[in-house]
N, C-alpha and C positions, 0 to 999 in steps of 0.2 A: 553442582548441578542437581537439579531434583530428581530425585529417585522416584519410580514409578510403580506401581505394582497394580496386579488385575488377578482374580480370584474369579473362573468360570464354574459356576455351580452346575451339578451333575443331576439337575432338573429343569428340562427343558428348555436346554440350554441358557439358563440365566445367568446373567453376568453381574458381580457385584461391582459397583461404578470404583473405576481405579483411585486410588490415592495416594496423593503428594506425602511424601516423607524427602525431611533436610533439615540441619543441625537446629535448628531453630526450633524449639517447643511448639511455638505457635503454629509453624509449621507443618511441626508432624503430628500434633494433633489438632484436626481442624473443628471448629466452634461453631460456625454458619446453623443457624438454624431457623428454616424460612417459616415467613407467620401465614395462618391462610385457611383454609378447611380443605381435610387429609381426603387425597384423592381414592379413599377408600374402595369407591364404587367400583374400582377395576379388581378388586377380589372378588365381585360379586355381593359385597356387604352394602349394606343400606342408608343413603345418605341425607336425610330430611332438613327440611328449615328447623322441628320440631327437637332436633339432637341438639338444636343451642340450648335449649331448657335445663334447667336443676330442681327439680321439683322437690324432692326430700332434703336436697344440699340448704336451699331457700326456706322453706317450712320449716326447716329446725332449725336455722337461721331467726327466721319472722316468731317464734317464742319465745327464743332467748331475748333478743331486741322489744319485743312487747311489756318485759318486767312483770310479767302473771305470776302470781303469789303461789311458789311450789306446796302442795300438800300431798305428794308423791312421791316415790324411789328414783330416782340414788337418792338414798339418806345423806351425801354431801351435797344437796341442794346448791348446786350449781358453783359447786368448788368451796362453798365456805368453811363446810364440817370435813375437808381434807387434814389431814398432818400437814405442817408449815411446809416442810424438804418439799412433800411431794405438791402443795398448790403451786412452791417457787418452779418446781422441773414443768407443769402441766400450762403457768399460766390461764391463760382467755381460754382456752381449750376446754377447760374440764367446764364452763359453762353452757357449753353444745350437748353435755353427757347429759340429755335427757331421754327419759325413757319412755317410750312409746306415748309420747307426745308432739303434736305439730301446730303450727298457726297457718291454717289458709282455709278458710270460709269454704273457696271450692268445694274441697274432698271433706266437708265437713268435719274438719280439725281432727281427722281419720290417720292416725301414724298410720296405721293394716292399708290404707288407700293411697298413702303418698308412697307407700314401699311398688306398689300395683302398679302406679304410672313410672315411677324412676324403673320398676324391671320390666316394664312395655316397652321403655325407649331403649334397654338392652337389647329385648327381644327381636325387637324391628331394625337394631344396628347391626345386628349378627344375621339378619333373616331364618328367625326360628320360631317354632313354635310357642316355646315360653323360655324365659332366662328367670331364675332365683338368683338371688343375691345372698352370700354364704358367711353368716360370720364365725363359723367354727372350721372355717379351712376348708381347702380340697377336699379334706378325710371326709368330711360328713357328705358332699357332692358323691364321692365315689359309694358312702355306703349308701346313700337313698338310690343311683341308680339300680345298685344292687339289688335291694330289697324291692324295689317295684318289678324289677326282670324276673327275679328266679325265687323258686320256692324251694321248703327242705326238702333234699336228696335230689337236687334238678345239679345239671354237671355246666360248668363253665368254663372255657377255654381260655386259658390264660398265659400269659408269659411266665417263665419263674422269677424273676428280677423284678417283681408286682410292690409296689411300697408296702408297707404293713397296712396303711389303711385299708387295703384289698384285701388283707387276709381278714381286715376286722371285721369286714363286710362279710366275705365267707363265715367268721363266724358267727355273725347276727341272722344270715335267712339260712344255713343249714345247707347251703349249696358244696357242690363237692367240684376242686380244681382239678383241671387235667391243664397238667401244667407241661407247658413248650420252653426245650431248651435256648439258653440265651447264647445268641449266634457270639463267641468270639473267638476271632482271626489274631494269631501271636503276633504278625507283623504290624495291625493294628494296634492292639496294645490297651482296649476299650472294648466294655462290652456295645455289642449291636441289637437288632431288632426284628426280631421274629419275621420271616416273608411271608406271604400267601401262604407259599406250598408249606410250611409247617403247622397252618392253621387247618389246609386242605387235609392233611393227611387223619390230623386230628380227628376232623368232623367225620371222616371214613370211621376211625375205629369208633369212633362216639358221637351216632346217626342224633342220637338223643339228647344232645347240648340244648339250652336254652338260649344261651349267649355266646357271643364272641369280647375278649378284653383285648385293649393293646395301650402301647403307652406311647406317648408320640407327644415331644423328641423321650427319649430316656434323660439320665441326671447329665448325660456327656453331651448334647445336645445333638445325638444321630436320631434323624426320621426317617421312617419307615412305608411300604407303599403303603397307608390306610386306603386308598380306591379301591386297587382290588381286594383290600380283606374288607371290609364295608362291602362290596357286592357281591362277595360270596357269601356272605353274613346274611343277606338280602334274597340271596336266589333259593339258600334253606330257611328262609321266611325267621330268622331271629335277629335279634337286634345288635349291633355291636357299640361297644360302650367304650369312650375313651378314655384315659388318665393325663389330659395336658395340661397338666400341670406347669410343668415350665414351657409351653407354647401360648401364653394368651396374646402374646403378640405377634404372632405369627400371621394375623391376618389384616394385618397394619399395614404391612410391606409386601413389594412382588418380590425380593431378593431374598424373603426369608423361607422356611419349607411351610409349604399347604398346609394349613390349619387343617385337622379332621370336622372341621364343620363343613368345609368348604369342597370336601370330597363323599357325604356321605353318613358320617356317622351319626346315631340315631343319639347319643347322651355324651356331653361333652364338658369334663371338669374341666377350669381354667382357675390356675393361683394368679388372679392379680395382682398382689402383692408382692408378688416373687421376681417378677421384670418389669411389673408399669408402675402405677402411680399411685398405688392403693396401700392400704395401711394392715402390718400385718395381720392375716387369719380373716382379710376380705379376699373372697372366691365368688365364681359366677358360677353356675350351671345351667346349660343346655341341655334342652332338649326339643328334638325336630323329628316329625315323619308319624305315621300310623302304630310302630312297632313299641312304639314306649307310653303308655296314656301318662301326660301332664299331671293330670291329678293325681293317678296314684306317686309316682313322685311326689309332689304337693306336701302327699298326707306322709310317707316314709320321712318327709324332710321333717313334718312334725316328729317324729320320734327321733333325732339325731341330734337336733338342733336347739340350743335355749330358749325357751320361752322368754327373754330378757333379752334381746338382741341389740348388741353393742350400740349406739345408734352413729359414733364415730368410725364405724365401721362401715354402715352404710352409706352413710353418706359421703366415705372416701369412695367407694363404689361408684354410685352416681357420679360424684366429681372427673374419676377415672376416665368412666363413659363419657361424657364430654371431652374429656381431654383429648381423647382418641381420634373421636368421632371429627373435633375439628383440627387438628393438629400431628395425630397420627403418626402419617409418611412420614412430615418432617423430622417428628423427632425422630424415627426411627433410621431416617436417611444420615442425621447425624451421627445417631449412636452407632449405625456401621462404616461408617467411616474413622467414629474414634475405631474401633475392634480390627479393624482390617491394619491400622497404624501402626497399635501395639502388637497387634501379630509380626508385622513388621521387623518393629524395632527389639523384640524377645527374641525373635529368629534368628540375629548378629550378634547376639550373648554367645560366648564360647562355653559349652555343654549345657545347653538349651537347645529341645525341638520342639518345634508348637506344632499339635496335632493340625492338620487343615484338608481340604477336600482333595488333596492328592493321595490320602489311603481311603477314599469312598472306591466304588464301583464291586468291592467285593458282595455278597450273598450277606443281606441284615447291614448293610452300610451303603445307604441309598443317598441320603442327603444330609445335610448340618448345615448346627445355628452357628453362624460366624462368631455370634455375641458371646459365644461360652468359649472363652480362653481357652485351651487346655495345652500344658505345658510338661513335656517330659522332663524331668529333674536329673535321670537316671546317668545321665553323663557329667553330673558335678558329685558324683558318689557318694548320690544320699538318698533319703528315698523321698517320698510325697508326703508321708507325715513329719518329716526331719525337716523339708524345708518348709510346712504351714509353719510350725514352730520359729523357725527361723527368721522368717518375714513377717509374722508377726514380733518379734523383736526390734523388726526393722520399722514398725508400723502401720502396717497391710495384715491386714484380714481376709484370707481368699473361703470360696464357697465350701470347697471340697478336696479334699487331700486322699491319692490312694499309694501304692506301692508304688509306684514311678511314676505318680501323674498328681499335679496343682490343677485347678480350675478356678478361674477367675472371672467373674459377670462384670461384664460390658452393660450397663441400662442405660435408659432415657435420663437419669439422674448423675451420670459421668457427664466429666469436662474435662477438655484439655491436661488443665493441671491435675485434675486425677489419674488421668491416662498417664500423666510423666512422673506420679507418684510410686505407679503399679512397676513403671518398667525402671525408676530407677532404685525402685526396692529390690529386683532381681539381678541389675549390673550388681549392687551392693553384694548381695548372696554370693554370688559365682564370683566378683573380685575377693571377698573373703574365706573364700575355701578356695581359690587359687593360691592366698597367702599361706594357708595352714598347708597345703599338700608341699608348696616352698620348703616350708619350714621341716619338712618330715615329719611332720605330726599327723597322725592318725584324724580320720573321717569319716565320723561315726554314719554306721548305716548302710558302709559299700558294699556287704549283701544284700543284692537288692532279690526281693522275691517279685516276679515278673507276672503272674496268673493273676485275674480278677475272674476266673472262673468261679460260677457256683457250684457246694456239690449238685450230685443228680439225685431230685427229690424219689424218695419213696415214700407215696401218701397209703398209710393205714386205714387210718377212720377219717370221717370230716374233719375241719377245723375247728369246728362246733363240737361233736362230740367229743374231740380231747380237750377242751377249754371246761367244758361242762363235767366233765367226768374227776373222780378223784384224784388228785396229784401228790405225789410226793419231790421232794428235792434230793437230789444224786448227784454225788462229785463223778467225773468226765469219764474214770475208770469204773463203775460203775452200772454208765449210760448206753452202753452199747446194745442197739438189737431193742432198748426200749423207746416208747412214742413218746414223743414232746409234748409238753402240753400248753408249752410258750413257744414266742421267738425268739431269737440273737441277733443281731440285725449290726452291725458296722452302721453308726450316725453322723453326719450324713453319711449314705444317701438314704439309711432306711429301711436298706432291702435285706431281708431276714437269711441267713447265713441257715438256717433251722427253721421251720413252723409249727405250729399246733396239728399234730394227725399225722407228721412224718416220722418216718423212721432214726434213729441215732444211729449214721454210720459211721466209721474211723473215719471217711473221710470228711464230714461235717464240723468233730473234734478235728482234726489236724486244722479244716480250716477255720475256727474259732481262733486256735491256739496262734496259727499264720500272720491272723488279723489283727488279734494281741499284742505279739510282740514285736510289730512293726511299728505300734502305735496307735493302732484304731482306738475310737472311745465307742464301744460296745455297749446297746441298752435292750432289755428285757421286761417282760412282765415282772419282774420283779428285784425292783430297784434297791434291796436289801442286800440280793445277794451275788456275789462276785460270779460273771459270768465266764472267769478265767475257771474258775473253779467246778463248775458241774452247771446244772440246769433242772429246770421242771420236768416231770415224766407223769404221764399216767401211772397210777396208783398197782403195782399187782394183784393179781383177783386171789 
């Protein structure tokens, strides 16, 4: 008989559509994916005849097909002055790699002009003010909104759990973080997200903020109420800036959580390439409302961004926005139905729990993205870097591995047979360490260290002034009581364990040392030197 299941999301009351699970693959994971144009407009996003277009996808299409005699960059003119390996890996592709070059009479064979119409048809599918198209990642979206908001020594509120690109930004305009602890509940097992009242309370002690940051969903895919911090953000007349990163799909679906464009927010990173259809290190940014001038953005993008812009990047952009724009729902109506299956079928693993919306409702755990697997390990006694390791033997690559927790991305790019790859990679695991505990053989990893807390920052100077300022390198016994003048950051996710301008506390070291030896892969400003070992400090006077 078919098993059934239904997953009520803990926003507004939305239901995610139930789904058939039964021995059959086919079955349990369903393929259907309807053709059509995505019924977008019930987000409130923008749905034109004009969104069928490819303006820069075509244009740099229509030069390559013209056969115009290159006397311009890329010096492999169109794949020929490649290395043999690499023209056989790139084929037909590396012929699109032209550089700021287009064929359409229109825009006057204007690459700068066909970039202007492909991010107008972003602009008008998101209903914003202007959309950039980012070929150097999120990171560069986040530091241009930065640098257009806040000037040196202006103060911004922000989460501590900020990706590094946010600290990079702090230290490119000189702004100073007043940073909000990151909500985690032990029962949940995952850090959360900052509420209102910790951004209210903030703005009490610190009348003088410029901005407001949030990040929405975080790496685990928990979202946050961005409404009400966007209108409080709004009633002390500054702007609030987002990091969604991992939501650019958020406002495809009614089953997924509220896009922060779509409640408010005035600057809005989105990594497309991260869950749609885009090619990595293509990103989009928004920006909408009075509080942020376009232009100056514009011109900070100039300073962040290459002057050489991939054009295979953009025009996976473009391509993207189309896809979205007429197909959308669909695919995303599939891909939560794969995600809802394999939550399913991981959940009837014996020592496997998949995180799901029955530990929301606490304070900083408002809502989630179904499509982020997460999977506690902790009852097959091992931990979350023990079994990436392990399932990648098995040959599964998951996103993110922490102390008790696997995460696994569901996209528009899974099928069926993926979904029964993912979950017969974890029967495999858990029937293979059911053998070995058989056997009496030991289980590497049964102390599992349960905290994904951060320490509690103590900011010294800016991020800027300790980046800037003289440094020296210090083994860990050494570092105590001195300011950093890098990060440490556990990769994925990112999020700096230390920063530039904080203080060195024991409990900083312990948790380097925590992250260590459970198996984190640890990265720093300074890829020389082992960050087990000590770290960067401002220099003594």
């Amino acid at each position: 008989m078919i098993e059934k299941m239904a997953i009520i999301m803990n926003h507004e009351s939305r239901t995610v559509p139930t789904v058939p699970t039964a021995d059959a693959a086919a079955d349990r994971f369903p393929s259907e994916c309807r053709p059509g144009l995505s019924r977008i407009a019930d987000r409130g996003l923008d749905r034109v005849e004009d969104q069928e277009r490819l303006p820069l996808l075509n244009a740099n299409r229509a030069y390559q097909e013209a056969g115009i005699a290159r006397f311009h960059t890329p010096g492999h003119k169109g794949g020929r002055g490649l290395a043999e390996p690499l023209a056989q890996l790139l084929g037909s592709a590396a012929s699109y790699d032209i550089c700021d070059e287009v064929e359409d009479p229109a825009l006057g064979n204007d690459w700068d002009a066909a970039v202007a119409e492909a991010e107008a048809l972003a602009a008008r599918l998101y209903r914003v003010d202007r959309s950039f198209f980012l070929v150097n990642g999120t990171t560069s979206g986040i530091q241009a909104l930065m640098l257009a908001a806040l000037r040196p020594g202006n103060e911004i509120i922000m989460p501590r759990d900020a990706h590094w690109s946010a600290v990079s930004g702090l230290i490119m305009t000189g702004a100073i973080p007043v940073y909000l602890p990151t909500p985690f509940d032990s029962d949940a097992g995952v850090p959360g997200v900052p509420d209102c009242s910790a951004y209210e309370a903030a703005l009490a002690a610190h009348p003088r903020a410029r901005a407001l940051f949030m990040i929405n969903p975080n790496y685990y895919g928990i979202a946050g109420k961005v409404a009400e911090v966007a209108e409080l953000a709004h009633r002390h007349g500054i702007p609030l800036l987002v990091d969604e990163a991992h939501g650019a799909h958020f406002p495809f679906h009614p089953d997924l959580p509220l896009s922060a464009l779509e409640v408010g927010a005035d600057g809005v990173a989105h990594s497309v390439h991260k869950l749609l259809g885009a090619l990595t290190q293509a990103s989009l940014l928004h920006v909408r409302g009075p509080r942020l001038d376009p232009e100056k953005v514009a011109g900070a993008l100039r300073l962040v961004t290459s002057t050489s812009p991939n054009p295979l990047l953009c025009i996976s952009l473009d391509a993207a926005r189309w896809q979205m724009a007429r197909q959308g729902e669909e695919l995303l109506e599939r891909t939560l139905s794969l995600a809802m299956a394999v939550r399913q079928e991981l959940s009837l693993i014996p020592g496997l729990k998949v995180w799901g919306v029955e530990r929301l409702g606490r304070p900083g755990y408002y809502d989630l993205d179904p499509t982020k697997v997460i999977v506690d390990v902790s009852g097959l006694g091992i931990t979350g870097y023990t079994a990436e390791r392990m399932l990648r033997k098995l040959g599964v690559q998951i996103e993110l591995s922490d102390f008790t927790h696997v995460l696994a991305l569901i996209t528009i790019g899974d099928t069926p047979a993926t979904a029964e790859r993912l979950v017969g990679a974890f029967r495999r695991l858990a029937a293979d360490l059911a053998v070995e505990r058989g056997r009496g053989e030991a289980v590497a990893g049964a102390s599992l260290l349960a905290s994904l807390r951060l320490p509690e920052p103590q900011v010294a100077v800016s991020p800027r002034d300790a980046f800037f300022a003289p440094s020296e390198w210090v083994e860990w016994d050494r570092a105590v009581g001195r300011v950093a003048a890098e990060w440490i950051a556990p990769y994925p996710p990112g999020i700096p364990l230390v920063s530039p301008g904080e203080v060195v506390t024991p409990a900083v070291i312990e948790a380097v040392h925590q992250f260590s030896d459970a198996g984190a892969h640890l990265r720093t400003f300074s890829p020389g030197r082992d960050p087990r070992q000590g770290l960067l400090v401002m220099a003594s006077a």
